[in-house]
C-alpha positions in Angstrom: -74.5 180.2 209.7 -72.7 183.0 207.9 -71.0 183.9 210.8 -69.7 180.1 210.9 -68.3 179.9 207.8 -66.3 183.0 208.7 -64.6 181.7 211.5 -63.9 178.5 209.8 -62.6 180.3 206.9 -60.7 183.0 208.6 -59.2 180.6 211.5 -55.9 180.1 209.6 -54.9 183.8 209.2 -56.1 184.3 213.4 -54.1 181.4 214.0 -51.0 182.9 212.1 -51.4 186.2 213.6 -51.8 185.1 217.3 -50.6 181.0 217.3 -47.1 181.9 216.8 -46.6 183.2 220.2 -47.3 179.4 221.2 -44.7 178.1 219.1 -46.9 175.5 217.2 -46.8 174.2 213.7 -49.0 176.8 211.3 -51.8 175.1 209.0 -51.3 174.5 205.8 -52.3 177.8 203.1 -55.3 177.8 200.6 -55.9 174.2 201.4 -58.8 173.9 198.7 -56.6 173.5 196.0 -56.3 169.9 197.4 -60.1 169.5 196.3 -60.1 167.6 192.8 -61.9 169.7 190.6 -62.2 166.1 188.9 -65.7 164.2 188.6 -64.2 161.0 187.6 -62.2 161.0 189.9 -64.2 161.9 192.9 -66.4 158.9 191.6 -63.8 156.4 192.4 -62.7 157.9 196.1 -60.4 161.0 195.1 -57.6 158.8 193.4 -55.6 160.1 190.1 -51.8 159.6 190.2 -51.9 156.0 188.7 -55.2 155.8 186.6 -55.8 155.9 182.7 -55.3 159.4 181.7 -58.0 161.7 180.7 -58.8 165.8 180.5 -58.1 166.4 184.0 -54.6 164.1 184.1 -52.0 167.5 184.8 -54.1 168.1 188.2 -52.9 164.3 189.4 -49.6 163.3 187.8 -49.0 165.4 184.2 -47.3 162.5 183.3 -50.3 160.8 182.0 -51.1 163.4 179.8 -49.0 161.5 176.8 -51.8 158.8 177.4 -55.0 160.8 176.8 -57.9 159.5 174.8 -57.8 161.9 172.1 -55.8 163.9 169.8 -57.2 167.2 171.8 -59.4 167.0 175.3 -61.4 170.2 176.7 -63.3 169.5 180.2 -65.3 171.2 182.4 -66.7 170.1 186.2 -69.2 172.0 188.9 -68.8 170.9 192.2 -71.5 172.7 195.0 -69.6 173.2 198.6 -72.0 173.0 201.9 -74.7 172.9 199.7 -77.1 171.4 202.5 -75.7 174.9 204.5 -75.8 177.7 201.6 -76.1 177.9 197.9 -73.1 180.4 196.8 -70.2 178.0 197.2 -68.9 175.6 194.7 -65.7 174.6 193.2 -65.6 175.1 188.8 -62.7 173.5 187.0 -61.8 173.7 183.5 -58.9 171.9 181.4 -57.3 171.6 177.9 -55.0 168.7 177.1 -53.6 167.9 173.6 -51.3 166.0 172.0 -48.3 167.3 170.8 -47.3 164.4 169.0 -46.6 160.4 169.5 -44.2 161.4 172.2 -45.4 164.7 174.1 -48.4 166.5 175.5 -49.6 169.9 176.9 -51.9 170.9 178.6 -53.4 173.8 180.5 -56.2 174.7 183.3 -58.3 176.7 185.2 -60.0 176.3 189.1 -62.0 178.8 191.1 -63.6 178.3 194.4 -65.2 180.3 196.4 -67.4 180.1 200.0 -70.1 182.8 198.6 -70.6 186.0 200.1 -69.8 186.8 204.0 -70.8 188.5 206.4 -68.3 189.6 209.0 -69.0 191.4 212.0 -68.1 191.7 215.9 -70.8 192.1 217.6 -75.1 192.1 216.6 -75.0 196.1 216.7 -72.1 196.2 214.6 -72.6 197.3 210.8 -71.7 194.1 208.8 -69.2 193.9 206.6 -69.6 191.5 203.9 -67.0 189.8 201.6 -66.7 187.5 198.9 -63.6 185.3 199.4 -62.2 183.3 196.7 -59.2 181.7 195.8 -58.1 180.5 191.5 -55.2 178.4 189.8 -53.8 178.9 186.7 -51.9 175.4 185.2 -49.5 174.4 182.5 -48.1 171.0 182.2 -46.3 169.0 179.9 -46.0 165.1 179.8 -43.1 163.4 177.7 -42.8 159.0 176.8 -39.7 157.9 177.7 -40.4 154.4 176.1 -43.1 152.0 175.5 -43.8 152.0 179.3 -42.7 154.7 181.3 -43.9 158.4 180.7 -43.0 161.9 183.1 -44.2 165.2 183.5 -43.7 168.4 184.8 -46.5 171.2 185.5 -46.2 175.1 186.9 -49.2 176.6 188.7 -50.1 180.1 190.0 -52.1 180.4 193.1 -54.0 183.8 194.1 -55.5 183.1 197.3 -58.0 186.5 197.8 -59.6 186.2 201.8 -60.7 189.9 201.6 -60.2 189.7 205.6 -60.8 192.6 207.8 -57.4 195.7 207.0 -56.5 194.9 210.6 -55.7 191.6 210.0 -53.9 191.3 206.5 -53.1 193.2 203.5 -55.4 194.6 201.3 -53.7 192.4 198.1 -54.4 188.8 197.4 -51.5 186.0 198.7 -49.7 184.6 195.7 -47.8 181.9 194.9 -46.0 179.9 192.5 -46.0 176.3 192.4 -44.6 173.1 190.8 -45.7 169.6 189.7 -43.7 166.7 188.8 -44.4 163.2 188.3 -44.0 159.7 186.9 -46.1 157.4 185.4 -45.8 153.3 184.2 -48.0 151.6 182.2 -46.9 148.0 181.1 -47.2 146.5 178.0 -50.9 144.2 177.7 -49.8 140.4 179.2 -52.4 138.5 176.6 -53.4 135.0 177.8 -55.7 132.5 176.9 -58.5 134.2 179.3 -58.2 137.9 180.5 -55.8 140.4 179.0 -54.5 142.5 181.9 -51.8 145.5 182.5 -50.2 147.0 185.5 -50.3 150.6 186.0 -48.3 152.7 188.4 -47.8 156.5 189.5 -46.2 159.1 191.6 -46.6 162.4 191.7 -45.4 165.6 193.9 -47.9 168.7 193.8 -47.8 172.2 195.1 -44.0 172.6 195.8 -43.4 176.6 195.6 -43.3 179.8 197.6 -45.3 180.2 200.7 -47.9 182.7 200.9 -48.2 185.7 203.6 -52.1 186.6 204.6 -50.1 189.4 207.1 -48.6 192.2 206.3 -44.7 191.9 207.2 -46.1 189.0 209.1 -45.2 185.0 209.1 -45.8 183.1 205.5 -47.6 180.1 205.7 -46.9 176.7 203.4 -48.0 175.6 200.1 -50.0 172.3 200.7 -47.0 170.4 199.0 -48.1 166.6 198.8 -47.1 163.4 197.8 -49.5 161.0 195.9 -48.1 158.0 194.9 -51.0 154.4 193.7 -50.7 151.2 191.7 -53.3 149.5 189.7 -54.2 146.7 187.5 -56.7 146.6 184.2 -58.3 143.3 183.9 -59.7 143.5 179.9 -62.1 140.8 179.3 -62.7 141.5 175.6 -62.8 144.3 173.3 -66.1 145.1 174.9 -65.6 145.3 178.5 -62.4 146.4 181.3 -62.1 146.6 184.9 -59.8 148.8 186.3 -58.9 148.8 190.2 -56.2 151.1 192.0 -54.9 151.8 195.0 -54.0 155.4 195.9 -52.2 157.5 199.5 -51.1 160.6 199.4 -49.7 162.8 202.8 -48.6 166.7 202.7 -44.3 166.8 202.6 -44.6 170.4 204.6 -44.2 170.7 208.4 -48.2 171.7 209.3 -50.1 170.8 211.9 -52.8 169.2 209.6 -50.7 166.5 207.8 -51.9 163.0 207.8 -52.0 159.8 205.4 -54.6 159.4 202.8 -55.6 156.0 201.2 -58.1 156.0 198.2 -59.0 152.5 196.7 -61.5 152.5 193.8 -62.6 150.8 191.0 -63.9 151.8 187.3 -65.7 149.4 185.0 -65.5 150.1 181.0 -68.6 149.0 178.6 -67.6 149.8 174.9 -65.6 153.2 175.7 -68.7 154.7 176.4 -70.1 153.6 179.9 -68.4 154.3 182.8 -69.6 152.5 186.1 -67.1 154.0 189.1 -66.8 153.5 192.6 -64.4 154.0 195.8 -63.3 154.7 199.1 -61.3 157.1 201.2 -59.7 156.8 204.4 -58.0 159.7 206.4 -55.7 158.7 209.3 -56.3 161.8 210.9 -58.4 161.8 214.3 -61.0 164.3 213.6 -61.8 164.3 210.1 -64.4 165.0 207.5 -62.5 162.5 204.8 -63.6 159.4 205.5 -66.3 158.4 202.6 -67.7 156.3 200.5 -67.8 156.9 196.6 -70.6 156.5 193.7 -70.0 157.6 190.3 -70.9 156.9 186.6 -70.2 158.1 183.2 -72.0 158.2 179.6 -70.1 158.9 176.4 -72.2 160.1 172.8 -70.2 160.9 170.0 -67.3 163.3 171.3 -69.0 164.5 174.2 -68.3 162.8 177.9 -71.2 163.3 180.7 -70.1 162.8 184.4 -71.5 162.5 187.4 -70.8 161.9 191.4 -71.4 161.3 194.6 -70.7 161.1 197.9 -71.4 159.3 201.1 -70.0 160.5 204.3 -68.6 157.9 206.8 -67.4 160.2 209.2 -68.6 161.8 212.2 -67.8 165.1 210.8 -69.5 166.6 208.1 -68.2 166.5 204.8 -68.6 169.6 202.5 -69.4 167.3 199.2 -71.8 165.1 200.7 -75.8 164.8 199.7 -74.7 166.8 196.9 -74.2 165.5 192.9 -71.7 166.6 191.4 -70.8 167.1 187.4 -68.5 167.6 184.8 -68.6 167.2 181.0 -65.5 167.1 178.2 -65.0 166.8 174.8 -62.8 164.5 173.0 -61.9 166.1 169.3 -59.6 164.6 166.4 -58.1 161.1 166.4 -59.2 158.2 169.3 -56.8 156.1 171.1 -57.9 153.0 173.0 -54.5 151.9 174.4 -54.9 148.1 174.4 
């Protein structure tokens, strides 16, 4: 099985190294970092770029940030990769968002994901050599209000990509990269009628626009996974107790790969009090053979400051999804003043 996971892993850079010749589009680089290291949002099918901020807002659209809950957010999420395969992958993400004042926020992060240890070897006689690869992010974002409505954002992330692939094949330093984020984000004012308040939201985003990365020495660079996430949505508040929120999400990669498709997330979070969070979605890929095709669970539970959620996912295609029969957490903390947007 560990000889699996290393042709899976290392087919980009052999494809790089040997594709060329055929003059076919190259695969998108590191594309994990298109995993949302986000349990509430992998509760509600993978969405983010138009729903109510929180923690983990600068991953999907910084412009939200200026909307977050609290005066000063810290989050932290676990998700485990092929568990039902091996027990060394998983996908950790950790975020910091505050409130700058009325008009501005900031906020910075941290992801690391790894497939565990590998082994790598030719043939069954062959010593084996055994690497760890991994890949991190380092974020800062900033989100600004415009007006009463209409809030942007801006973000700057560097991406070490470390394979650790055989010294024939690539250098023996890690592929870097520098990447941007920008977005845009509407929220409109709460139309109050006789029976339920409601409020459209809207969002679009563009993630991962920066330098290509090179796993070969002197050789071809291959693209960031640059994408485009764009969603509207609607709050239907019933009273000061109880909100629905439903959104509608797609998102495709802006780089010529050979991987690009369309992505549609529609999913659906139900407020009790600020404190329990009932979540649910779905995601469609339009690509042929894919493993993103699923059906979402998730829930929430808030005590005091702290913020307990939780995941999971049901696979709906006929390839096998990495997340699913696994549960997947997060926690964050919510510190100084509350805002409850109505």
């Amino acid at each position: 099985m560990r000889t699996l996971l290393a042709v899976l892993f290392f087919f980009p850079i052999s494809f790089l190294v040997h594709g060329q010749q055929e003059e076919v589009l190259p695969n998108a680089a590191v594309p994990w970092i298109r995993i949302p290291a986000d349990i509430r949002a992998s509760g509600m099918g993978d969405i983010g770029v138009a729903t109510e901020a929180d923690v983990n807002a600068a991953r999907w659209n910084p412009a939200k940030l200026v909307w977050l809950g609290h005066t000063t957010e810290l989050g932290f999420s676990y998700l485990p990769y092929l568990r039902t395969l091996i027990n060394d992958a998983f996908l950790l993400g950790a975020n910091y968002a505050k409130r700058i004042n009325d008009e501005s926020s900031l906020a910075v992060g941290f992801t690391y994901f790894t497939i565990g240890e590998v082994e790598l070897r030719e043939t069954i006689d062959q010593e084996a050599l055994f690497v760890q690869p991994n890949t991190f992010t380092l974020d800062v974002a900033y989100g600004l209000q415009l007006n009463d409505e209409v809030s942007v954002g801006a973000g700057l992330r560097f991406i070490s990509d470390n394979q650790q692939t055989p010294d024939d094949l690539t250098s023996d330093r890690a592929g870097n990269a520098l990447a941007a984020d920008a977005g845009i984000f509407y929220r409109s004012r709460l139309r109050i009628t006789e029976g339920n308040d409601t409020r459209w939201r809207a969002g679009i985003a563009l993630s991962q626009i920066g330098t290509p990365i090179s796993y070969v020495s002197d050789g071809p660079e291959s693209p960031l996974p640059s994408t485009l996430r764009f969603g509207v949505g609607r709050d239907i508040i019933y009273d000061y107790d109880s909100m629905l929120s439903l959104t509608l999400e797609a998102n495709t990669l802006v780089v010529d790969v050979a991987d690009n498709s369309w992505g549609f997330g529609l999913g659906g979070e139900y407020v009790f009090r600020g404190d329990l969070f009932l979540r649910s979605g779905y995601y469609v890929d339009t690509a042929s053979n894919t493993d993103r095709n699923y059906l979402t669970l998730g829930a929430g539970v808030r005590r005091g400051n702290l913020l307990v959620d939780m995941s999971y996912l049901f696979s709906t295609s006929r390839v096998v999804n990495p997340f699913e029969n696994t549960l997947r957490v997060g926690i964050s903390f919510g510190f100084g003043q509350r805002f409850y947007h109505y």
